[in-house]
C-alpha positions in Angstrom: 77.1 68.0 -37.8 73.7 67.8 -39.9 70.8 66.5 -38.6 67.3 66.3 -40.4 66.2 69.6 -39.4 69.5 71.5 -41.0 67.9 69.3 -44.3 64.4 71.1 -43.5 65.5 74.4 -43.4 68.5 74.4 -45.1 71.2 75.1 -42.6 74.6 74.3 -41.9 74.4 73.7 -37.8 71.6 73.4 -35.7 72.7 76.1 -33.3 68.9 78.1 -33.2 69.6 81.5 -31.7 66.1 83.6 -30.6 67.0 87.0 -30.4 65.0 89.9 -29.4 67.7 92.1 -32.0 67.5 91.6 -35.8 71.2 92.0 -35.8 71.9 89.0 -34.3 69.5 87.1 -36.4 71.4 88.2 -39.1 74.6 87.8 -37.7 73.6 84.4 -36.3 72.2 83.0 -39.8 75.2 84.2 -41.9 77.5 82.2 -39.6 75.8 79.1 -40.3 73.1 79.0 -37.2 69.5 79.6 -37.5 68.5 83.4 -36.2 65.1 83.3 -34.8 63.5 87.1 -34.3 61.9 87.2 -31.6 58.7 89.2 -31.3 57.0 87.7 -28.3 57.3 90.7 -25.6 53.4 91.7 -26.9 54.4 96.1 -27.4 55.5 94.4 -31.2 52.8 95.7 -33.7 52.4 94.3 -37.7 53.5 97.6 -38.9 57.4 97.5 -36.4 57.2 93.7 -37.1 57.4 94.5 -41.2 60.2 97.1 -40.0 62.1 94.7 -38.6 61.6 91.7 -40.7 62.1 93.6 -43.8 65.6 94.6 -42.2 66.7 91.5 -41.4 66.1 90.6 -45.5 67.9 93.4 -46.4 70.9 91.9 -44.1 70.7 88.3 -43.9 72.2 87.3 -47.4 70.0 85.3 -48.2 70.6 83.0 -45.1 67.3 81.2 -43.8 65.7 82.5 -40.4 62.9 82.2 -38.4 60.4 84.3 -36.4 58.7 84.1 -32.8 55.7 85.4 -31.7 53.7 84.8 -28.5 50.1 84.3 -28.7 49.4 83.1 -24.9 47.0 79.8 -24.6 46.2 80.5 -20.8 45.1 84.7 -21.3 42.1 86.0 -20.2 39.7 87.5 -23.3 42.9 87.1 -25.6 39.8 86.4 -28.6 39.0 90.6 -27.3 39.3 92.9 -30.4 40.3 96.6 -30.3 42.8 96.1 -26.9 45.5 98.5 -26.9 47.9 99.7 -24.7 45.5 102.4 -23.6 42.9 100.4 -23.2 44.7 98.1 -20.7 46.3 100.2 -18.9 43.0 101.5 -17.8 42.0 98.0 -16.0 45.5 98.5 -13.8 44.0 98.7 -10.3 45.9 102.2 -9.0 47.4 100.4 -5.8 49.6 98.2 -8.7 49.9 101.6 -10.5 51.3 103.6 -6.6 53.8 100.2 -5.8 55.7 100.9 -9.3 55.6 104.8 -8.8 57.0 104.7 -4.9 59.5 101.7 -6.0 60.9 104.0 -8.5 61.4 107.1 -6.6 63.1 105.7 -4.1 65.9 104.8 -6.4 66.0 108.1 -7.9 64.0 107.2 -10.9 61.3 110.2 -12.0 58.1 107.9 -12.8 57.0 110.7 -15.1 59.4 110.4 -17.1 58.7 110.1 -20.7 59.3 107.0 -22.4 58.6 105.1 -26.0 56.2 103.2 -23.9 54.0 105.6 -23.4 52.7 106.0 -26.7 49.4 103.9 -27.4 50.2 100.7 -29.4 48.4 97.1 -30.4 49.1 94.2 -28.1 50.2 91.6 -30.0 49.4 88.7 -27.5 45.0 88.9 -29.1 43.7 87.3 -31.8 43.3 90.4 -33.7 46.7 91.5 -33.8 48.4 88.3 -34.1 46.4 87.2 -37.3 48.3 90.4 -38.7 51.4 89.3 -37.4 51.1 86.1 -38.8 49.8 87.8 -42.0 53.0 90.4 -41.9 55.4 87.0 -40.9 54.2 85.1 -43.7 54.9 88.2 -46.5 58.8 87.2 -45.6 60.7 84.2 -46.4 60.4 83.2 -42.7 61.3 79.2 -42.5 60.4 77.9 -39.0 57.1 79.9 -37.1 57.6 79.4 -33.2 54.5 80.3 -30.9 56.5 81.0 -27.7 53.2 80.4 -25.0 51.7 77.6 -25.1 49.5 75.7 -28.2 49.8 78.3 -31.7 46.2 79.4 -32.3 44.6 77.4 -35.0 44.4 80.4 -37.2 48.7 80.1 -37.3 49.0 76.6 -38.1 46.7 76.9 -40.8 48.4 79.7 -42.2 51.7 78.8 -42.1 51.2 75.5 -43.8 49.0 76.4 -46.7 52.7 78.3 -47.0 54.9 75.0 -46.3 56.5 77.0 -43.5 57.3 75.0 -40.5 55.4 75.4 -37.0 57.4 75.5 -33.9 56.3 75.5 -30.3 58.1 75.4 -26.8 57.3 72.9 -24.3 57.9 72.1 -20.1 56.7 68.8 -20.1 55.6 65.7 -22.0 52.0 66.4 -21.8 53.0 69.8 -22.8 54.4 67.6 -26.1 51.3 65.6 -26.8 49.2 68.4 -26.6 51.3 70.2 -29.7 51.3 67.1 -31.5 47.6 66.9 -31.4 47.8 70.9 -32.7 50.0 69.9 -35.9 53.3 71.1 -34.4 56.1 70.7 -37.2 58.8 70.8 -34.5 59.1 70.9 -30.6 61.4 72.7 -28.5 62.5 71.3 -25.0 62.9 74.2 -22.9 64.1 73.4 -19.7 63.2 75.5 -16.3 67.3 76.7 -17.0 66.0 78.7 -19.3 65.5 82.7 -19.7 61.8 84.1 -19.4 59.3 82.0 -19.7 60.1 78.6 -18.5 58.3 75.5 -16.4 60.3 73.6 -13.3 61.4 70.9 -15.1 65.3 70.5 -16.1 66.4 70.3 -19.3 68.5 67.2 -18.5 65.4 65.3 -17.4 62.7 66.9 -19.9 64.5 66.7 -23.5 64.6 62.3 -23.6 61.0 62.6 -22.1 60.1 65.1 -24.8 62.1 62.9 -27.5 60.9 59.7 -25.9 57.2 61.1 -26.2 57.5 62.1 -30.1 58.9 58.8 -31.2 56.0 57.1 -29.5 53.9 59.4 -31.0 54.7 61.4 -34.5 58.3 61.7 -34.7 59.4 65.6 -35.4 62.2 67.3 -34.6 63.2 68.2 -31.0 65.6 71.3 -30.3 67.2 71.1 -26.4 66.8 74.5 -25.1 67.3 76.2 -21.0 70.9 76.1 -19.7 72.6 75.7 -22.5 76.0 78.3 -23.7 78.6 75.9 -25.1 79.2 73.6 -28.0 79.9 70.6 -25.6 76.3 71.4 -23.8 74.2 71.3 -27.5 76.6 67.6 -27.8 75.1 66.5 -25.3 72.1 67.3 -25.7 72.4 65.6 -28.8 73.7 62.7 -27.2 70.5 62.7 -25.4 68.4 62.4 -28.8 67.6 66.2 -29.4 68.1 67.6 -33.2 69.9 70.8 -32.4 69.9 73.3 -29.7 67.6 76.7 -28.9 69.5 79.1 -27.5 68.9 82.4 -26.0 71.4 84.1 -22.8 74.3 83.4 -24.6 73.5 86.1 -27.3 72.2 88.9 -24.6 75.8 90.3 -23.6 77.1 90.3 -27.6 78.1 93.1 -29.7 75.6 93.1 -31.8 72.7 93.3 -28.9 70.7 96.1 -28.5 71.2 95.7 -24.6 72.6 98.8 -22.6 76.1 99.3 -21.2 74.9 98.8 -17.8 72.7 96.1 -18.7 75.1 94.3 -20.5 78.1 94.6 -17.6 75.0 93.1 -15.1 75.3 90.4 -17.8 79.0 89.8 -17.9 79.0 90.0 -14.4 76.2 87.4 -13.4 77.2 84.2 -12.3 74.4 81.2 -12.4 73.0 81.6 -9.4 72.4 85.4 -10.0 68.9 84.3 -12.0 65.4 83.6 -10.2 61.6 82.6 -11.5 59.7 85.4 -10.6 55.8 86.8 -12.1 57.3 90.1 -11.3 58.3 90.6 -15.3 55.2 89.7 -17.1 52.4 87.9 -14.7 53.7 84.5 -15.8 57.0 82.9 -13.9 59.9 84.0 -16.1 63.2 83.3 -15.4 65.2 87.0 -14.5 68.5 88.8 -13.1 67.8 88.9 -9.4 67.4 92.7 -8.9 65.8 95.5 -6.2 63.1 95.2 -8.8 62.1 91.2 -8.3 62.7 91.4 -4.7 60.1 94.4 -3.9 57.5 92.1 -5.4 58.5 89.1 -3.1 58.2 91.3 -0.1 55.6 91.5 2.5 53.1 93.4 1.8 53.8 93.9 -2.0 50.9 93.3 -4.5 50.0 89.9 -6.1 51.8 90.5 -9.8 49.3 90.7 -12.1 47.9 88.6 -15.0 49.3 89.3 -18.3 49.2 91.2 -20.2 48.4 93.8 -17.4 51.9 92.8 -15.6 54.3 93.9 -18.5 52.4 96.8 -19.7 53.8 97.8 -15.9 57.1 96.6 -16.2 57.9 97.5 -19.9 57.2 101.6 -18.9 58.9 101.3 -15.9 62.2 99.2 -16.9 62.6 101.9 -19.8 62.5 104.9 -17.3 65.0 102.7 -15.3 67.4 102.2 -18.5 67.1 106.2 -18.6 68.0 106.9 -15.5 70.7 104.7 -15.4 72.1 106.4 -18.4 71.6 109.5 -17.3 73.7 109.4 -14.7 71.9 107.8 -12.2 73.5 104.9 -10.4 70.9 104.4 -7.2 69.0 102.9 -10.4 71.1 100.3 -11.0 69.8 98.2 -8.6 66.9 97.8 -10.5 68.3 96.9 -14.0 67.3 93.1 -14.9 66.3 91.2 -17.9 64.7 87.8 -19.1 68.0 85.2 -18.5 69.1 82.1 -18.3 70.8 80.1 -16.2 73.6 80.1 -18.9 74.1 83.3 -18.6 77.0 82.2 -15.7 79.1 80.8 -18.9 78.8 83.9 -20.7 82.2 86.0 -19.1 83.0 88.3 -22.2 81.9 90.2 -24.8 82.2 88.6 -28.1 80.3 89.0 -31.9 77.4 86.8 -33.2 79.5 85.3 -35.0 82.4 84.9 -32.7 80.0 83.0 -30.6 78.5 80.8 -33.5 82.2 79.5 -34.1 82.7 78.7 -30.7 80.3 76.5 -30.3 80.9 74.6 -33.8 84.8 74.0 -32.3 83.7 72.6 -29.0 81.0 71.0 -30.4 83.5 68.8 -32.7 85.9 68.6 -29.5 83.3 67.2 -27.6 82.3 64.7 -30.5 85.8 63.9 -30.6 86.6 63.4 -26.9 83.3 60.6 -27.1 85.0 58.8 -30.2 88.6 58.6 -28.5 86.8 57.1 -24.9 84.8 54.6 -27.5 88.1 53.6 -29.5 89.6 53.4 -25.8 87.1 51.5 -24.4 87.2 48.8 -27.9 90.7 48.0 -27.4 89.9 47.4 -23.6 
């Protein structure tokens, strides 16, 4: 199945696959899918970007990818120069800093531990650092340039066209639509509040023909259906429903090319749908999650108001390292704490299975599905 987009970027199947692990991009784009790298958790600097991106070159064969960064709209002083790690950590008020400590030692976890964390890096969700990782994105033969929060800065679009690379930008809602239109979006993706991470309340049943109903009215560009969806017969019919391809994300967490952890990525296996909730507890903004001890002490009376980000994951990203650490070493109370940015999806995903595997998967049931609607037409024509 080629739609216009697999013409834009050169690509085989519009199966997009963001991926926090350059060997799934990789793996993803050699298949015939489009790997998207996904550098939008804000601890990413220009110099582990190049790292990474000059990797995934090295490994992709040539195959096009993509890259996704997240430069929040809705961020206090994100225009503030010089903001580090350090820096921000600073601002935490020390009863936010005392809830994480206490949380932690009661399931065993040392919060002194020593982590990669704790070492002072860049933020990339400011101006100043996401001009260079525009600047670092562009040095790479990156095809589609997603802004993951909201409108991409103008500085982004710019850039990225003067290049004849395409802009990309997620969605919740049909104003959400218009309002990327207006910023000289190349191509919109419909993420439903199914969705991993970041996500509005809207389902992606009900928001991708508003979304496509919206662009044809307006400037007609792609539209990718993303939140909810694990399966060949799911990205069908979201086809069906007028989107160009489908953005993908849970369904890659548990393979064997993840950088997830054993624990983590049984938790994964193991999760059924329901096992996910929208919570500010991860980053400050409602992400979708594994329900976990850690989600629920923030719900509980008496637990601090999350905070804005970027203040909320500098928290979270220390502590869910020393967490992974503990786990591994040995330390099972910890478990209960173990969670990570998922879908709704995720309930589909049962096994453990390569990049790869997972791309041909959904090309079979993909043509099944396609196949099944051609015999009930043929059916229904000689009714």
């Amino acid at each position: 199945m080629r739609t216009p987009i697999c013409d834009m970027l050169g690509i085989d199947f519009p199966l997009f696959a963001f991926s926090h692990c350059r060997d799934v991009v990789a793996a993803v784009s050699k298949a015939g899918g489009f790997g998207v790298f996904g550098a939008t958790n804000g601890h990413v600097t220009p110099e582990q970007l190049k790292i990474e991106l000059d990797w995934i070159d090295a490994h992709v064969d040539g195959k096009p990818y993509g890259l996704d960064i997240a430069v929040p709209e809705n961020m206090a002083n994100r225009e503030a120069a010089g903001q580090t790690s350090r820096t921000l950590e600073a601002m935490i008020p020390e009863g936010h800093k005392r809830f994480v400590r206490e949380l932690l030692e009661r399931h065993g976890v040392n919060p002194n531990m020593p982590v990669a964390a704790d070492e002072d890096h860049e933020i990339g969700h400011f101006f100043d650092t996401a001009r260079r990782m525009v600047e670092e994105g562009l040095r790479h033969p990156i095809r589609l340039f997603v802004n993951a929060l909201g409108k991409p800065p103008e500085f982004m679009v710019e850039a990225c066209h003067a290049q004849g690379v395409l802009v990309g930008a997620l969605v919740g809602s049909a104003g959400h639509t218009l309002r990327q239109l207006e910023a000289g979006v190349d191509v919109i993706v419909a993420q439903g509040t199914e969705a991993a991470a970041h996500c509005g309340e809207v389902s992606t049943m009900v928001l991708v023909p508003e979304v496509v109903k919206t662009v044809e009215a307006v400037r007609k560009v792609p539209v990718l259906a993303a939140g909810g969806i694990a399966t060949g017969q799911q990205m069908a019919a979201a086809m069906m429903m007028g989107a160009d391809g489908a953005w993908t994300g849970s369904v890659w967490l548990p393979t064997m090319e993840s950088e997830q952890s054993d624990p983590l990525r049984e938790r994964l296996i193991e999760a059924r749908s329901r096992d996910t909730i929208r919570s500010r507890a991860m980053t400050g903004k409602f992400a979708r999650q594994l329900k976990s001890a850690w989600n629920e002490a923030w719900a509980a009376p008496g637990a601090p108001d999350p905070l804005p980000m970027p203040f909320q994951h500098l928290l979270t990203d220390r502590a869910f390292q020393q967490i992974e650490k503990s786990v591994a070493g040995g330390n099972d109370k910890a478990r209960a704490l173990l969670t990570q940015g998922t879908g709704q999806a995720i309930g589909l995903v049962d096994s453990v299975k390569s990049a790869r595997t997972v791309v041909q998967d959904f090309m079979v049931e993909f043509a099944d599905a396609i196949e099944r609607m051609e015999t009930l037409m043929k059916a229904n024509e000689m009714a």
